[in-house]
C-alpha positions in Angstrom: -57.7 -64.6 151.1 -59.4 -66.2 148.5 -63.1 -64.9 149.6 -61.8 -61.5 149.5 -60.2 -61.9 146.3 -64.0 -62.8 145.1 -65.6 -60.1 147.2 -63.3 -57.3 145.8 -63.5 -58.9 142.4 -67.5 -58.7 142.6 -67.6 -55.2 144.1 -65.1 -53.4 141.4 -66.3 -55.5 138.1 -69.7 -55.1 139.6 -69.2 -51.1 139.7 -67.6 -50.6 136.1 -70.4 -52.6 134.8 -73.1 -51.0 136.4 -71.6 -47.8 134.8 -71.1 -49.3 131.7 -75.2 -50.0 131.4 -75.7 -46.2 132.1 -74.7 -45.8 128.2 -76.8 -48.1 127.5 -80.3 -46.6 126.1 -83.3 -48.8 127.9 -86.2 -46.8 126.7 -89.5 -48.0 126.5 -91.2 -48.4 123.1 -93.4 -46.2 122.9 -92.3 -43.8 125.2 -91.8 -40.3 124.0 -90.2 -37.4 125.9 -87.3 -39.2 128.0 -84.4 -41.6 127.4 -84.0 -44.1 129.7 -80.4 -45.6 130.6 -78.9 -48.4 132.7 -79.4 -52.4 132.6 -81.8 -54.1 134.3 -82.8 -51.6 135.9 -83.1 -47.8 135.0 -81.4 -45.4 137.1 -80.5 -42.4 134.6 -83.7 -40.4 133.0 -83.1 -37.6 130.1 -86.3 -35.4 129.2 -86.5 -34.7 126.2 -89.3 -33.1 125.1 -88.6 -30.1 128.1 -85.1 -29.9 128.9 -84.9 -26.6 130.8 -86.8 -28.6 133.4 -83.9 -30.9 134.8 -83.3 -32.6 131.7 -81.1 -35.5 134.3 -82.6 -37.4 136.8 -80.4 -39.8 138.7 -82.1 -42.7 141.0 -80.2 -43.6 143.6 -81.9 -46.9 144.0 -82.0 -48.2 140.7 -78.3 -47.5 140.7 -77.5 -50.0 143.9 -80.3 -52.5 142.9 -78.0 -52.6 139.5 -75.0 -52.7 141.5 -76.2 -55.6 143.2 -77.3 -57.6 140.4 -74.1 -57.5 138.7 -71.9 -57.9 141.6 -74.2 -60.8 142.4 -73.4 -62.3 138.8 -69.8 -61.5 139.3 -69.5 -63.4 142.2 -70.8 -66.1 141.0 -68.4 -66.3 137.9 -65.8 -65.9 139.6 -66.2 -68.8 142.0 -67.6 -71.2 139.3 -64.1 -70.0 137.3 -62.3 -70.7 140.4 -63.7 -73.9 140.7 -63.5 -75.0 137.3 -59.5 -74.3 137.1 -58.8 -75.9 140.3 -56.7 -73.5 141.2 -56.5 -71.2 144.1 -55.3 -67.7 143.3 -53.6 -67.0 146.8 -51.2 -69.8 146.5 -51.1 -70.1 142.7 -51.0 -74.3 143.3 -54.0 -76.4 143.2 -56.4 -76.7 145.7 -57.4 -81.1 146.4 
């Protein structure tokens, strides 16, 4: 139970996070003309300059790359934290 528990874990946080960086603006400096969102990687583009012209462009792949990064770096935390307490969250005692 306990690697789903991490697995799920990973997979939702890893989800609202990667949303959460698509408010984040990651524009270039220097860049003019489009907004860039999303942390590490860009996967939501706004024109600027000419936005009758499909001012939103979404990338697919940015989007799961990001996914996988922070689902990665959930996982991780999550065992470490398990580790660290001792405990294991199916049984609520501690693991020897």
């Amino acid at each position: 139970m306990k690697k789903y528990s991490v697995a799920l874990g990973s997979v939702i946080g890893g989800m609202l996070i990667t949303l959460l960086t698509g408010l984040y603006n990651s524009t270039p400096n220097g860049l003019l003309g489009a907004a860039w969102f999303g942390w590490p990687f860009t996967w939501v583009r706004r024109l600027v300059v000419a936005p009758q012209y499909s001012p939103w462009a979404f990338d697919v792949t940015g989007f799961a790359k990001d996914f996988v990064v922070w689902a990665v770096v959930l996982a991780v935390l999550i065992v470490i934290i398990q580790r660290l307490t001792g405990r294991d969250r199916a049984s609520g005692t501690k693991s020897t």
